[in-house]
C-alpha positions as CSV (number, residue, x, y, z in Angstrom):
1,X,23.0,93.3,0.8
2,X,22.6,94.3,-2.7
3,X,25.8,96.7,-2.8
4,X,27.8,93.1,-1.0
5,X,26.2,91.3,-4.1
6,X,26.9,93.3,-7.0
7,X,31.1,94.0,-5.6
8,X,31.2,89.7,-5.4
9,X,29.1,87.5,-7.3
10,X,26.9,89.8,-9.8
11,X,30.7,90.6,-11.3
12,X,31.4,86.5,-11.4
13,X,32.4,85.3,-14.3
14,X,33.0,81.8,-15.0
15,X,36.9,80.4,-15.7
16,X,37.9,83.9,-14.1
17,X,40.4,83.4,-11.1
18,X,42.4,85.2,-8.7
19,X,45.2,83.2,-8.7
20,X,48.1,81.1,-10.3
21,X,49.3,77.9,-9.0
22,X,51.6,75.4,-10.6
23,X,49.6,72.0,-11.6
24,X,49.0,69.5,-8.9
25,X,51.7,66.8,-8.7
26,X,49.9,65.1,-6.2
27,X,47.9,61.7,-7.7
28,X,44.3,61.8,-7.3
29,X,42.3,60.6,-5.0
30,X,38.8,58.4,-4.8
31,X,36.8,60.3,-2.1
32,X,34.4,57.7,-1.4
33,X,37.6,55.7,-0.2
34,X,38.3,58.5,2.7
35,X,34.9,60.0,3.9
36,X,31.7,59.0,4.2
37,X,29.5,59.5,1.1
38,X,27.0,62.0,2.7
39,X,30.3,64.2,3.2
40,X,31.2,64.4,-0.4
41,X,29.9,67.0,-2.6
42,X,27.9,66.2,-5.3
43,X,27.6,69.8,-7.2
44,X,30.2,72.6,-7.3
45,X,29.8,75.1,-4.6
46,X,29.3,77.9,-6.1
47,X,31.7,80.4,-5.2
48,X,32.0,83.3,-7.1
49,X,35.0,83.5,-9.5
50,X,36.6,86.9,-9.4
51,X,39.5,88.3,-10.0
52,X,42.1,89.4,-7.0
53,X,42.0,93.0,-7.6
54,X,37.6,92.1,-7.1
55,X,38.0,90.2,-4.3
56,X,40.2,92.4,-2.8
57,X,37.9,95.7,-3.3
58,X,35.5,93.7,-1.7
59,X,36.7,92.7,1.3
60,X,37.9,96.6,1.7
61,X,34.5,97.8,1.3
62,X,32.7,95.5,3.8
63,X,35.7,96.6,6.3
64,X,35.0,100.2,5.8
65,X,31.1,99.6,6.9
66,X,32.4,98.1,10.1
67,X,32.8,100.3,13.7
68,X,35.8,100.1,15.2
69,X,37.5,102.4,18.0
70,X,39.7,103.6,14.8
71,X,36.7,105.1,13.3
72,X,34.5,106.4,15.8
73,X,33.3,106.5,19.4
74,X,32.2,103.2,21.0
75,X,30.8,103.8,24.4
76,X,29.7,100.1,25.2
77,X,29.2,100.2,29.2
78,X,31.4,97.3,30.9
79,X,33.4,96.6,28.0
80,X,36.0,99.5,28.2
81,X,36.6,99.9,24.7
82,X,39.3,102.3,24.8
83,X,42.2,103.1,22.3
84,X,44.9,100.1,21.4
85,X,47.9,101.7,21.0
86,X,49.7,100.8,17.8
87,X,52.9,100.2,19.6
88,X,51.5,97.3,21.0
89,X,51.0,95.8,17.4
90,X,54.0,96.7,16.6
91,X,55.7,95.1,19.3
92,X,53.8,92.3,19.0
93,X,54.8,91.5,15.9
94,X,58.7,91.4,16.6
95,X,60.1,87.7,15.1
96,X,61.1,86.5,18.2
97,X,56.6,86.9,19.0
98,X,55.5,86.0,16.3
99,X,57.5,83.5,14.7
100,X,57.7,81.3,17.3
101,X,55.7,78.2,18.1
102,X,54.3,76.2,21.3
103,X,56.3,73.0,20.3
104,X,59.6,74.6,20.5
105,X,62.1,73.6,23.0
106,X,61.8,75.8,26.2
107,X,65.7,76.7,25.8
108,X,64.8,78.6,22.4
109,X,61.5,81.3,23.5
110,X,63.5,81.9,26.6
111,X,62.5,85.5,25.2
112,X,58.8,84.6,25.0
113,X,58.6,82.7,28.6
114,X,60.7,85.4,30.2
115,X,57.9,87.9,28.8
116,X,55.1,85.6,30.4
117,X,57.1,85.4,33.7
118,X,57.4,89.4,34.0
119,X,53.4,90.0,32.9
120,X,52.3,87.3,35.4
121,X,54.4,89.0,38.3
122,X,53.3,92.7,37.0
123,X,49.4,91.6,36.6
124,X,49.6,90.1,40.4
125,X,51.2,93.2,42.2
126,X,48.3,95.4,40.0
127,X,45.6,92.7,41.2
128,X,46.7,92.1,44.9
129,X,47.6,88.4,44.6
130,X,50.0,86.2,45.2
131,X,50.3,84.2,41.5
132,X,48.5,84.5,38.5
133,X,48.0,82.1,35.2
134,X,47.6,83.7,31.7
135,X,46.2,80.3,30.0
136,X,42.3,81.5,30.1
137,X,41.3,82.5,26.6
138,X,38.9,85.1,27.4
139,X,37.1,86.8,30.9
140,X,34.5,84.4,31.0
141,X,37.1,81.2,30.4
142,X,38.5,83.2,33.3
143,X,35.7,83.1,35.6
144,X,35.4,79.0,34.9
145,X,39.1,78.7,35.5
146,X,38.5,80.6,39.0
147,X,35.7,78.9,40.0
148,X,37.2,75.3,39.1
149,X,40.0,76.4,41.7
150,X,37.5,77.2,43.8
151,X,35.8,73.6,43.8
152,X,39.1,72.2,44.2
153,X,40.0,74.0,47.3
154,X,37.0,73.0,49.0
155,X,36.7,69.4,48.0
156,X,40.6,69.3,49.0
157,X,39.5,70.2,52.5
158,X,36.1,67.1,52.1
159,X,33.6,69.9,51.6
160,X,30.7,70.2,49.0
161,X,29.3,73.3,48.4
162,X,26.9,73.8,46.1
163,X,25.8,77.5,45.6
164,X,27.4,80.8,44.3
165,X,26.2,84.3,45.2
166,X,26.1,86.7,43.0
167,X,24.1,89.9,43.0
168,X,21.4,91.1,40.6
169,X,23.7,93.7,39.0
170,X,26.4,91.3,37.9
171,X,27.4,90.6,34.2
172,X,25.2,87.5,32.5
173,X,28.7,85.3,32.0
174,X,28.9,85.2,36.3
175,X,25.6,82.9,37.4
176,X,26.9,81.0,33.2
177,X,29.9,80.3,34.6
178,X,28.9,79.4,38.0
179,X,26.6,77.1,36.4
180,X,28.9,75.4,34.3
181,X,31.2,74.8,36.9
182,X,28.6,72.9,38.6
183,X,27.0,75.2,40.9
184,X,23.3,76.6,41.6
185,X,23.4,80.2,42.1
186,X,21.5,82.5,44.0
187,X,20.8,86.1,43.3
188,X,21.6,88.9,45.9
189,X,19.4,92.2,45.6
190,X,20.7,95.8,45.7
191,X,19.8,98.1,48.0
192,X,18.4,101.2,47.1
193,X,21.7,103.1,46.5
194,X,22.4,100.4,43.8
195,X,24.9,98.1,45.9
196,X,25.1,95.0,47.9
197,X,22.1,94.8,50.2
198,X,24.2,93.3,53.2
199,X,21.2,92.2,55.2
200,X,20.1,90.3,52.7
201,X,23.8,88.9,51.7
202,X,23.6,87.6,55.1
203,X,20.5,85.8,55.4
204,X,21.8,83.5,52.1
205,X,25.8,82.7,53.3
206,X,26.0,79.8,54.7
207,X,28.1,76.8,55.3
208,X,26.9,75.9,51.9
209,X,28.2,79.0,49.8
210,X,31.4,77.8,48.2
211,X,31.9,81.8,46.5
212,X,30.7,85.2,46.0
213,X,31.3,86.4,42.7
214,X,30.9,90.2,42.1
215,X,33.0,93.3,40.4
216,X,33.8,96.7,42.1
217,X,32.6,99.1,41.2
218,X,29.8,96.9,40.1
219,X,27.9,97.1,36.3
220,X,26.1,99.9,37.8
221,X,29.4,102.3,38.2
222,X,29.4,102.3,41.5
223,X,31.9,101.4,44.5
224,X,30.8,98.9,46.7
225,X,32.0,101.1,49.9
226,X,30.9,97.9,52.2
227,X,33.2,95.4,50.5
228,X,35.4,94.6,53.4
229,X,32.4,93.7,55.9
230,X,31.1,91.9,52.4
231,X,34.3,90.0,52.3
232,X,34.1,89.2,56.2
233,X,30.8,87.7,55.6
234,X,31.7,85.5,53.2
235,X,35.0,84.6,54.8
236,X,33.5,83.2,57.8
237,X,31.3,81.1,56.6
238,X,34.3,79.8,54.8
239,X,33.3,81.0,51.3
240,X,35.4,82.7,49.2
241,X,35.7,85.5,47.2
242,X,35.4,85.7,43.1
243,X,36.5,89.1,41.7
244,X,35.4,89.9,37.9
245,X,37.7,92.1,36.5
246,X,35.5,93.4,34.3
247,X,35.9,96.9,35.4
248,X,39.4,97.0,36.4
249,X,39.5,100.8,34.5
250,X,38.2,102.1,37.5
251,X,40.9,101.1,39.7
252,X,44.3,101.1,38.6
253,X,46.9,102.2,41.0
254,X,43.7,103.0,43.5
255,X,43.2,99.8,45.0
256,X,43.6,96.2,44.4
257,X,41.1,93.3,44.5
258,X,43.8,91.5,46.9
259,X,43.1,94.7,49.3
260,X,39.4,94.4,49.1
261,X,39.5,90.9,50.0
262,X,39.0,88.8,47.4
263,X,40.5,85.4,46.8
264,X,40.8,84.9,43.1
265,X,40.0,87.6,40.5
266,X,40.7,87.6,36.3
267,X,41.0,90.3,34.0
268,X,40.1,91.1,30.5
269,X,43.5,92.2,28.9
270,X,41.0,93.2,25.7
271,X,39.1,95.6,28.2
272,X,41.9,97.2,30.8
273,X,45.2,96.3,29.2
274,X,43.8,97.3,25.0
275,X,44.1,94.1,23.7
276,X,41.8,94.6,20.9
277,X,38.6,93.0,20.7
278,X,37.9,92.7,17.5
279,X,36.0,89.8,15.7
280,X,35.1,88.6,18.6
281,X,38.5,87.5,20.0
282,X,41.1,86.3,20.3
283,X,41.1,87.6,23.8
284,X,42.7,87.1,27.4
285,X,42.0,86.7,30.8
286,X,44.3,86.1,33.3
287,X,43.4,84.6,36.7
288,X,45.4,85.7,40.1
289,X,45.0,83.7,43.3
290,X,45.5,84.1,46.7
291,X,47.6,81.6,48.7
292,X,44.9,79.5,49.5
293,X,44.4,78.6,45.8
294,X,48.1,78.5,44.8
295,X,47.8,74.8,44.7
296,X,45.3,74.5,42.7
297,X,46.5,76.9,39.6
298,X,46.2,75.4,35.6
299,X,49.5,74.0,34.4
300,X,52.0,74.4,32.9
301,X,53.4,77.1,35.4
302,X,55.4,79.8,33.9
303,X,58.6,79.6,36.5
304,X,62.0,81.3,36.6
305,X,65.0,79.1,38.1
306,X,67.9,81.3,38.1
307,X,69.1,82.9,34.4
308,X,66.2,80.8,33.0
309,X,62.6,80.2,32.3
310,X,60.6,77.0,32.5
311,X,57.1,75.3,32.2
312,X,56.6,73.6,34.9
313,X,53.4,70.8,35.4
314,X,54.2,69.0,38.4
315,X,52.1,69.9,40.3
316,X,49.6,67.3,41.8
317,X,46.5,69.3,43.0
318,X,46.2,71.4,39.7
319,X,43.4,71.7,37.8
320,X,45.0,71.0,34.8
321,X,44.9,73.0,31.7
322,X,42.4,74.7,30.4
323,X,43.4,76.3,27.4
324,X,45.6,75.0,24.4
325,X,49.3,75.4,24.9
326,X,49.4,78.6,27.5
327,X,46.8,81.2,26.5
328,X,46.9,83.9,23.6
329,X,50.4,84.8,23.9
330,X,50.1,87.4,21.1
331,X,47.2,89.3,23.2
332,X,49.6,88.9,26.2
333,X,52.5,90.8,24.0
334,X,50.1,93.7,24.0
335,X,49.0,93.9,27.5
336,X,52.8,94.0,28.4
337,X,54.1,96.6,25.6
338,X,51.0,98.8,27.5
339,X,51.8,97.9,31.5
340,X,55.7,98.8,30.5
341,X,54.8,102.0,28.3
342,X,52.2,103.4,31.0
343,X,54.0,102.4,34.0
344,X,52.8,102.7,37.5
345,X,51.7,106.0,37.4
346,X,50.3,106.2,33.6
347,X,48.1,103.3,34.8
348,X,46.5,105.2,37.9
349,X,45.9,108.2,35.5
350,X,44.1,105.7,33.5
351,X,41.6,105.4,36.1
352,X,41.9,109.2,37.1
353,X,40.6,109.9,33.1
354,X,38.0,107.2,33.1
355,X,36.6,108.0,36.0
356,X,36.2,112.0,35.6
357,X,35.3,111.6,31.8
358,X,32.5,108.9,33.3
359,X,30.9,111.8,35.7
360,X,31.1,114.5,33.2
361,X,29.6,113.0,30.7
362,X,26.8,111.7,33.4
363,X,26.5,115.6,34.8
364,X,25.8,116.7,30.8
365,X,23.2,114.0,30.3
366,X,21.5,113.8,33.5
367,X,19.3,116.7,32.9
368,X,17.9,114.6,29.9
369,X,16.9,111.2,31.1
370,X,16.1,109.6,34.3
371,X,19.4,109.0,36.5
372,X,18.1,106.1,39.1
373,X,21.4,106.3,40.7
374,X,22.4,110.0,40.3
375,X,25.6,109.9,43.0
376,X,29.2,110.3,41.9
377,X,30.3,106.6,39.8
378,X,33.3,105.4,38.7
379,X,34.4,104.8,35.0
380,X,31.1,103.7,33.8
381,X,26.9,105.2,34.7
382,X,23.4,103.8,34.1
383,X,20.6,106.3,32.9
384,X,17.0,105.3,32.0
385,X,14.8,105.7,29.2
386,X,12.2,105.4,31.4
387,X,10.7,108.8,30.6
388,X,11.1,108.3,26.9
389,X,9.0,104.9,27.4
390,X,6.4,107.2,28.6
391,X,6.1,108.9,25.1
392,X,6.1,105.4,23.4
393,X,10.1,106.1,22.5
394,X,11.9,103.2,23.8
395,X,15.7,102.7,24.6
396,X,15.6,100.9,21.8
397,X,14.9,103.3,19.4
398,X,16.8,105.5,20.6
399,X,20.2,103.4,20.6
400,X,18.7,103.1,17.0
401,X,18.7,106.8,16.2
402,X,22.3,107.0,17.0
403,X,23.5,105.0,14.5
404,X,22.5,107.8,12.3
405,X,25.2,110.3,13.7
406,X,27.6,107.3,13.1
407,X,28.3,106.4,16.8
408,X,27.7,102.9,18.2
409,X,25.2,103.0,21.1
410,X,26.2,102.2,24.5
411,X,25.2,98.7,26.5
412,X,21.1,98.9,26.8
413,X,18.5,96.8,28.9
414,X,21.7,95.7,31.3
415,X,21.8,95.8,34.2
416,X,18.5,94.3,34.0
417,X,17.5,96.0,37.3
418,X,17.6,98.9,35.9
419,X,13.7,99.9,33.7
420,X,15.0,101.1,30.1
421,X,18.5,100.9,31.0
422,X,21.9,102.7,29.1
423,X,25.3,102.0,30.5
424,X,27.4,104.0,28.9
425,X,31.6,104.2,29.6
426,X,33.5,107.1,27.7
427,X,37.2,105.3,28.9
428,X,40.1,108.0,29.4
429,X,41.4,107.5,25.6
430,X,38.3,110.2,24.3
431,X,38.6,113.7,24.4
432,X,36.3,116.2,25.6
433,X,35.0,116.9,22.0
434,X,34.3,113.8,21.1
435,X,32.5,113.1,24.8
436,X,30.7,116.8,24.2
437,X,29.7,115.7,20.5
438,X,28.3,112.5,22.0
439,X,26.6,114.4,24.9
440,X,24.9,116.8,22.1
441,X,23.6,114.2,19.8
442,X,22.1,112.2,23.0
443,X,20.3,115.4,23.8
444,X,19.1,116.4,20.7
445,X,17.5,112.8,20.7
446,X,15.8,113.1,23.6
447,X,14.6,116.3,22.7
448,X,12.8,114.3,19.0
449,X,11.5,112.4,20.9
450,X,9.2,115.1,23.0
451,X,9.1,116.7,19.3
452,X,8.9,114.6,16.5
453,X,8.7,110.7,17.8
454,X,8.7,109.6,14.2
455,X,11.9,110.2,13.4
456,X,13.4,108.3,16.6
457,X,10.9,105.6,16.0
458,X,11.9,104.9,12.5
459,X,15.9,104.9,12.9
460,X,18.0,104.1,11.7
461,X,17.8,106.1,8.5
462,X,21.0,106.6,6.9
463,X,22.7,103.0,7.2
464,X,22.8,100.6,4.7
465,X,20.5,98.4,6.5
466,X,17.5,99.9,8.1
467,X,15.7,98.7,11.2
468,X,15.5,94.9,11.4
469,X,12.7,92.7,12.0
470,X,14.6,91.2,15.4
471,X,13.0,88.1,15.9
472,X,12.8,87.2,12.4
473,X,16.4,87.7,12.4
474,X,17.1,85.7,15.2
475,X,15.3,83.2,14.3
476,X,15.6,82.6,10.7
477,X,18.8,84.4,10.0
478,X,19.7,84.6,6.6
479,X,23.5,83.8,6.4
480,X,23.9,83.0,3.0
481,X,24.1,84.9,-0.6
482,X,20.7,84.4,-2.9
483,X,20.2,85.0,-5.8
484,X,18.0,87.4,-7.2
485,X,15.5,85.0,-8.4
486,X,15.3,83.2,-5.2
487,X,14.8,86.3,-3.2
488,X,10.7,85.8,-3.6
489,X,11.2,82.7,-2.0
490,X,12.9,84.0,1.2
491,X,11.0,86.6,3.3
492,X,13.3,89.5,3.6
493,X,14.2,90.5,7.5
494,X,14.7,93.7,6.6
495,X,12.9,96.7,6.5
496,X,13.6,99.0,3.7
């Protein structure tokens, strides 16, 4: 924090500015005649007052402390953070992209709808459905979306349902989402080979069950090989189907959710497609639909009638929007600059990579830490720091001790059926140095940890911040700059 300070506000000086405007023609204004009192300032607020050539420095050095996929290897398991291609950037950044706006008449971002048209058609031949919307903001917008269509479908035919399924390995936003959309959810266990029990997904469909919402391969890596008798289950109990694309990788050009059986599925453009994911958004995530659910799709409808492209809203059993305007059309540009450069067979050796890079990476580790499913997986695996545990080295401080060799750790503690877990998903993009580089550091960490615990248990040792009191920090975050006098007052949430 200190370095931060002394690049920003210890090299404030007061009437120092970054800028040069022309004086205000505009009359002043009394406040207190526009806003409520307790709204107005009553001090200055303090900013520092640098100039440009300062304030840009500093914004350059806290973006070189950041990890990115630019800089180094991000194996985050389930959130596929592969490569973006910079033609994607660049293409998104064409005039007719990115100089256009929502309000514009349809008849002048023909270019722009005509893009939208094609990636909806493309993303539902890749998915197996029959239509799909690109408003949703983000996957777990997506999810909503789908389930909203869901509860429309069945109150449409003067059914109430009331409960989602959704197994114990699934991602957090699935029972959120079901939840929000109104729903009570019910968990279903894995069997001992990490899938769908099918017994026990049985004894909990009923004529109650409006969906079950799962991903295949599941968050474990693995392929639920029993996903058509799955999908029968559900199917005749009159249930449907919710895919989560979250680990589409795995897949492309394989199979297709539509093939599996499911009814509605979204993607993550930011995962499969390399939108980027950075700053937390903006992402995308598309929801197809089967038939069954055409009626109910958000509006307005990206159509083609002829030569030329439309919006159309009319129809009556919609859901109705859920996003402003129709989704984050730049993050769309990208997904379709990729889909067109790859093509239909770049995007099934997309799968090919990610799923051999998964398993050799799993083979070199395996040896290392306990493997609770140890069979072949898909683009993503789960290993355990169970072992470590038992030498007082958690996962933990192990994902800490990476940080060290300047590689962000993967996913850990989810799935949360799995003790100590790592999930850990290389993508295609890396190559087999960077994946054996990985594979060495992992080992020599567990191999401190039998050795010299210490140095695991105190990591991280060379970053700027060391190891954070965690609850402290989640609890009584501090998010803004003090100065050096009131740092006595505050108790510091780090350790040094």
């Amino acid at each position: 924090m200190a370095e931060y300070n002394h690049l920003i506000f210890e090299v404030s000086r007061p009437g120092r500015v970054g800028y040069s405007l022309p004086k205000s023609d505009v009359e002043s204004v009394n406040l207190e005649d526009k806003f409520p009192k307790h709204l107005i300032r009553d001090e200055a607020a303090g900013l520092p007052e640098v100039a440009e050539l300062d304030l840009v420095r500093h914004y350059t050095a806290l973006s070189n402390k950041n990890h990115g996929i630019d800089n180094g290897f991000y194996p985050l398991g389930s959130c596929t953070m592969k490569y973006n291609p910079k033609v994607n950037e660049v293409v998104a950044r064409l005039a007719g992209f990115s100089r256009i706006h929502p309000y514009q008449p349809t008849e002048t971002v023909q270019g722009a709808l005509e893009l939208m048209y094609n990636l909806q058609e493309e993303l539902a031949v890749i998915t197996g459905m029959d239509a799909v919307t690109l408003q949703p903001s983000a996957g777990a917008q997506g999810e909503w979306t789908g389930l909203m269509m869901v509860r429309a479908y069945h109150e449409q035919k003067g059914e109430t349902r009331k409960k989602v399924l959704v197994p114990d390995s699934a991602h957090g936003t699935n029972p959120a989402s079901a939840s929000v959309a109104g729903y009570k959810t019910v968990t279903i266990p894995s069997n001992e080979n990490g899938l769908v029990d099918l017994e026990e997904l049985k004894k909990h469909v009923d004529k109650d069950t409006a969906a079950l919402m799962l991903t295949n391969p599941n968050t474990l890596g693995l392929f639920e090989k029993e996903i058509t008798e799955i999908a029968a289950v559900v199917h005749e109990a009159g249930g449907l189907l919710y895919y989560d694309g979250a680990n589409s990788n795995a897949i492309l050009g394989k199979t297709t959710p539509g093939d599996m059986g499911f009814d509605v599925v979204h993607l993550n453009l930011h995962k499969t497609f390399t939108g980027p994911h950075g700053g937390g958004g903006p992402g995308s995530g598309p929801v197809g639909v089967k038939e069954v659910l055409l009626p109910y799709l958000p509006v307005p409808r990206v159509e083609k009638d002829g030569d030329k492209f439309l919006l159309n809203s009319n129809y009556p059993l919609s859901i109705g929007r859920v996003k402003g305007y129709y989704g984050n059309f730049g993050i769309n540009v990208r997904a379709y600059s990729y889909i067109r450069t790859m093509g239909p067979v770049g995007l099934r050796e997309v799968s090919e990579g990610a799923v051999l890079h998964a398993n050799y990476l799993r083979k070199r580790l395996d040896p290392y830490f306990e493997s609770p499913y140890p069979q072949i997986c898909k683009h993503e695996f789960v290993l355990s720091g169970s072992r470590q545990k038992k030498l007082g080295v958690r996962t933990l401080d192990m994902a800490k001790r990476l940080l060290d060799f300047g590689y962000h750790p993967p996913t850990i503690y989810f799935p949360l059926n799995v003790e100590e877990c790592l999930m850990i998903e290389p993508t295609e993009t890396e190559s087999k140095e960077t994946m054996d580089a990985f594979a060495d550091v992992m080992i020599q960490i567990a191999k401190e940890v039998e050795e010299n615990p210490g140095v695991v248990l105190d990591a991280p040792h060379t970053t700027i911040i060391g190891r954070l009191d965690e609850v402290q920090a989640a609890r009584q975050p501090i998010v803004r700059y003090i100065k050096e006098k009131e740092e006595e007052q505050v108790k510091d949430g780090v350790k040094a």
